[in-house]
Every structure is written in structure tokens, then in C-alpha cells.
N, C-alpha and C positions, 0 to 999 in steps of 0.2 A: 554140783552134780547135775547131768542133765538124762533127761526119759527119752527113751528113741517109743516115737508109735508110726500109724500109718504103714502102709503097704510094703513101702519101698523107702531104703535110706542110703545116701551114701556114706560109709563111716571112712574115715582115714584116721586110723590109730595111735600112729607112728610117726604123724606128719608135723612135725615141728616148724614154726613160720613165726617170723619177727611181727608183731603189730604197734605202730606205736599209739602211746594212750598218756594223753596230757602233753604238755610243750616239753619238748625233744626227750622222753623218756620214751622206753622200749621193754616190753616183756614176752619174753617166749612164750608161745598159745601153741595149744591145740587144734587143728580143725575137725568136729566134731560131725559138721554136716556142708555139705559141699554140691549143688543143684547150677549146672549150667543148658536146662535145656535140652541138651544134646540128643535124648531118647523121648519116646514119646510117653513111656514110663517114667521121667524122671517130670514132668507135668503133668501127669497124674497124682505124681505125691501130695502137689501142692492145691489145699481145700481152700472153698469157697468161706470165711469169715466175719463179714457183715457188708450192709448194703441189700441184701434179698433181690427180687428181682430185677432190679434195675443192675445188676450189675453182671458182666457175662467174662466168661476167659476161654480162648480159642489155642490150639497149638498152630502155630508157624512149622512147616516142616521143613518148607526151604530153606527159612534163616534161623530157626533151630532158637525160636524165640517162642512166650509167653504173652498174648495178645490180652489185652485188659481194657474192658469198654465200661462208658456208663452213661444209661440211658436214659435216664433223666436226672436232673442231679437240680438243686444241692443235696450232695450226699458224698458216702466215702466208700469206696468197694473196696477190703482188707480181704487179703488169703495169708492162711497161716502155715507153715513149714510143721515138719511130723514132728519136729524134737521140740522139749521147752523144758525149763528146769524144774527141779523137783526136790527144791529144799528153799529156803527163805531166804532173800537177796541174793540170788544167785545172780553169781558174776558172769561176764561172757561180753562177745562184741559180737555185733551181727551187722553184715554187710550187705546191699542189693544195687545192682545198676538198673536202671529202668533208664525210659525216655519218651514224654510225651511228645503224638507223632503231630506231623502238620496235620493231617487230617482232622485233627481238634480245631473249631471255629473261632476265627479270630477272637470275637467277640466271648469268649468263653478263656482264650489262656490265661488271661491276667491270673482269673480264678483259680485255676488248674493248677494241682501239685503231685509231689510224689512221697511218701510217706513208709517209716518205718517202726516198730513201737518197739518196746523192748519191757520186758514183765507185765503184759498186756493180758488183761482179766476181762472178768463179762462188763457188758454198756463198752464202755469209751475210754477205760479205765488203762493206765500204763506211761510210760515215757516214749515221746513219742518226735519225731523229727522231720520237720515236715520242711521240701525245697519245693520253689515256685520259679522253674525255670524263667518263664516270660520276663520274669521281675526282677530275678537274679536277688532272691530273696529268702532266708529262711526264718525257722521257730522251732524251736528244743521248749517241747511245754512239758505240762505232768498233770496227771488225770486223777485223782481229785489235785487242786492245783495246790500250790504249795508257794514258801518264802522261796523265792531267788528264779522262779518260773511266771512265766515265758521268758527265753532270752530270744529275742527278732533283732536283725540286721540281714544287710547287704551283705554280698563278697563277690568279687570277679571269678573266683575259683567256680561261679553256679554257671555251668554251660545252658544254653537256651533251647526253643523247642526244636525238635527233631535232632537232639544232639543227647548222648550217651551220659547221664551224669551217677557217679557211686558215691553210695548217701552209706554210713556207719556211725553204728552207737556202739560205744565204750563203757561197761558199767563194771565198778570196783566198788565194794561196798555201797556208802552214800557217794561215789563220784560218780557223775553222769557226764559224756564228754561226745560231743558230735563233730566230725568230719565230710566233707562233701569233696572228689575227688582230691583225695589224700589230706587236704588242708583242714586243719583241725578250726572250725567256724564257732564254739560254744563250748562251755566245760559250766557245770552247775552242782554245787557241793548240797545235798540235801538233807537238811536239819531233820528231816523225819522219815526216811527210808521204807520206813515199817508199814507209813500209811500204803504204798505201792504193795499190793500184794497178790500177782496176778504171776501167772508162769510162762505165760503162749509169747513168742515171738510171730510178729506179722509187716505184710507189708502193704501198699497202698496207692490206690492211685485216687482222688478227691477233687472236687467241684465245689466251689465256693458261689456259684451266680446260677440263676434259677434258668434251667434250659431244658426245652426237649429234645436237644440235637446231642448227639454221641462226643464224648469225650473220650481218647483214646491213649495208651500206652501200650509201649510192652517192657519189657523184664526179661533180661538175659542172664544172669548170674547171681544166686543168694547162697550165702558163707554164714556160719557159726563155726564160732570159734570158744574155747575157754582157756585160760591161765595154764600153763603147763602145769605138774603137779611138783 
């Protein structure tokens, strides 16, 4: 089950869409909430999360984008979508493109990533998947951390900075299964599921090297979705 809150939602009731989830399996989902943008209310839905002041989000009206800075960092600036689930291990996938822009300091991308968390509680708490364009690098960790987490690798599938990359998590009871444009990069079975017990879906843009200078993305499209019924 998932809780609609916040101002504004988009629902699609009716919307039936293939996702696939684990190596070459597929199951019909729901899209439950659906945010590209487009209106200057449909970024308003989406709240500020953690990071506190160092971290800012602006509407783009010309390119009908989500601006996401952070001004001094190390740190992680998380905004979380109105919907989150509202029963225990609640299943779902949730999608977001982002793309950290050139404007980020050379000397700063390595660090620079883009993140998404899925059953994401108060602190740090949640499953979370984190792509380092520059690096072409990611990490499927789990917050308190657990057996079979972090999975970190490589993939060519990670486009670089000022390029569009869609990052999704897959969660099916204890399977945890991460994706970076369409390419399934991580799957992690979780001996203890129960420890996760957070509801917020969120997403992220993060800083790993210590700097006063602005780290930048933006965000064009974030999807939930749930298992048809």
C-alpha cells in the first residue's frame, strides 16, 4: 500500500506499464505517482529532505527541470516525493533521471553523485543507490548496513557529467535490485529486511570532497510505481 500526502500528486490509476525487475523477468506495475516537471506546481510537490542549509532547489522554466545545488559539501541534499508506503516492506520501484551539470568543478566530480533511497527513515536510514557519473561508478548500500551490502562496481551503461543518467530501485520483499539506464547493475537478497523500516522514498544529489564551491544537478523525471494487484 502506498499514502498519497503533500499538496499536489499526480495519480494514474489505470496505468498499467511492464518494469522489468531481476534478470530478464517482468511484472505488470502500477504507476502510482508520476512528476516530470512540466508545471511549476508539479515542483513544488517535491520537499526539501536533508542537507539543511547548504543545500538549495530552483525551478527551470525554460527546460521545465529541477535545479539542485550544494553549497558546501561534504554532504547529501535529499528531497522526498508526497507518496511513501504505509505498511512494512512495502514493495514498489521508484525511478529518477537527474544529471550532474558541467558547472560542477572539475576538481569536485570525481566525488559528485546522484542518489536515490527507497524505505528511507529518519538519519541516513534506507536502501539507497548511489551513481558517480565522472567514474562511471556505482553502490546499492543499506542503512543500518547489513550481510551482502555495499555492492560497488563499474558499468559502461553510467553516462558521464552533463549527460541524463535514470537511476531505479526494485524492491520485492527482501530483493533489492538496482538499474542505471535500463541495465540492471546490482540485485541484493536481504537476510534481514525488517531491520529497513523507514517509508519516505527520496532522491539526491551528494558530495564526497570537502569544498566551498557549488555542486550542481538537476532532475527531470521521478516515477513510483507498485506491483499491479
Amino acid at each position: 500500500m502506498m499514502r498519497f500526502a503533500g499538496k499536489r500528486t499526480l495519480f494514474v490509476g489505470a496505468v498499467a506499464v511492464m518494469l522489468a525487475i531481476g534478470a530478464g523477468a517482468a511484472i505488470a506495475a502500477v504507476t502510482l505517482y508520476s512528476n516530470d516537471f512540466s508545471r511549476r506546481g508539479d515542483f513544488e510537490d517535491i520537499l526539501r529532505s536533508g542537507g539543511g542549509k547548504r543545500c538549495d532547489k530552483k525551478y527551470r522554466e525554460k527546460s521545465k527541470v529541477m535545479l539542485a545545488s550544494i553549497k558546501a559539501s561534504p554532504t547529501t541534499c535529499s528531497f522526498k516525493t508526497p507518496v511513501q508506503g504505509d505498511d512494512e516492506l512495502p514493495n514498489y520501484t521508484i525511478s529518477v533521471e537527474g544529471k550532474v551539470l558541467k558547472n560542477t568543478p572539475k576538481s569536485l566530480r570525481a566525488g559528485t553523485f546522484l542518489e536515490i533511497s527507497a524505505r528511507a527513515g529518519g538519519g541516513d536510514t534506507g536502501y539507497k543507490l548511489q551513481v558517480f557519473p565522472q567514474k562511471k561508478r556505482f553502490e546499492l548500500k543499506r542503512e543500518p548496513q547489513g550481510n551482502g551490502f555495499p555492492k560497488r562496481g563499474k558499468s559502461d551503461a553510467i553516462k558521464g557529467i552533463n549527460e541524463r543518467n535514470s537511476l531505479r530501485l526494485a524492491l520485492e520483499g527482501a530483493r533489492v535490485t538496482a538499474f542505471v539506464n535500463g541495465k540492471e547493475v546490482a540485485m541484493v537478497t536481504d537476510n534481514n529486511p525488517g531491520q529497513v523500516q523507514g517509508r519516505k522514498i527520496r532522491f539526491a544529489i551528494g558530495s564526497q570532497k570537502e569544498s566551498r564551491k557549488d555542486v550542481v544537478a538537476t532532475f527531470k523525471r521521478i516515477a513510483v510505481s507498485v506491483p499491479e494487484p
